[in-house]
C-alpha positions in Angstrom: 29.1 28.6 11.4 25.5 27.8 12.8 24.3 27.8 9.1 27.0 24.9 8.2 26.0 22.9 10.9 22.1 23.2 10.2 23.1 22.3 6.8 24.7 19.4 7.5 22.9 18.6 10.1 19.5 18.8 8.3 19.7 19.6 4.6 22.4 17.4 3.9 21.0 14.4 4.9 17.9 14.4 3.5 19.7 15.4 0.1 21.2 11.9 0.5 17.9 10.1 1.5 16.8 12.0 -1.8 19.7 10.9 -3.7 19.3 6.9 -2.0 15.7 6.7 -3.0 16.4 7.7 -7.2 19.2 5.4 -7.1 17.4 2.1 -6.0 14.3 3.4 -8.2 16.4 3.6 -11.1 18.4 0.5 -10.4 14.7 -1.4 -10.2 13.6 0.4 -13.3 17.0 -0.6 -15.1 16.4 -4.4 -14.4 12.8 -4.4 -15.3 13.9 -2.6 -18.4 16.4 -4.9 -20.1 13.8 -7.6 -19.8 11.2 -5.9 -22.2 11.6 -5.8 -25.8 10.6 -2.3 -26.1 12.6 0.9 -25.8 9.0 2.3 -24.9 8.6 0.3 -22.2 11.6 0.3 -20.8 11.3 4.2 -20.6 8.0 4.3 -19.0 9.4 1.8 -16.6 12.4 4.2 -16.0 10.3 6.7 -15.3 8.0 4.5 -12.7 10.7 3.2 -11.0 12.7 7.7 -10.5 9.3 8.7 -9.5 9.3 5.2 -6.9 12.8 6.4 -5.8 12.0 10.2 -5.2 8.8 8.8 -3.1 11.1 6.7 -0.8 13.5 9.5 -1.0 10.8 11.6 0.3 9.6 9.0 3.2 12.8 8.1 3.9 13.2 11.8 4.8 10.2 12.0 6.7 11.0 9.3 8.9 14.4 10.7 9.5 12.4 14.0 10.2 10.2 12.1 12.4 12.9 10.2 14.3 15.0 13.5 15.6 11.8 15.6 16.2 11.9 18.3 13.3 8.7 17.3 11.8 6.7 20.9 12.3 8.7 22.1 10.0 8.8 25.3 11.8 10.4 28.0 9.8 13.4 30.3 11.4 
């Protein structure tokens, strides 16, 4: 039962800071991309604006770390 909760508790919700970050990356990306002319573009920019999601994904999961104390990252 202890694993469940750690999961939740911990893994869980950085999965969904994770999962925040690549949606509002790829929602910026999106708009920037139906205003270019090229498919190349737009691409490139899709893939700018996943990799900007996954880094404020991965901040917004250190702060969250930082704010209940886990950052050591001490293994079990």
């Amino acid at each position: 039962m202890e694993i469940v909760r750690r999961f939740i508790r911990e893994d869980l919700i950085e999965l969904t800071c994770m999962m925040a970050g690549l949606m509002i990356g790829n929602h910026v990306a999106q708009r920037f991309s139906d205003r270019m002319d090229s498919s190349e573009i737009g691409f490139l920019l899709g893939l700018l604006g996943a990799a900007a999601g996954l880094l404020l994904g991965k901040w917004l999961q250190y702060r969250l770390r930082r704010w209940r104390g886990l950052h050591n990252d001490q293994p079990d």
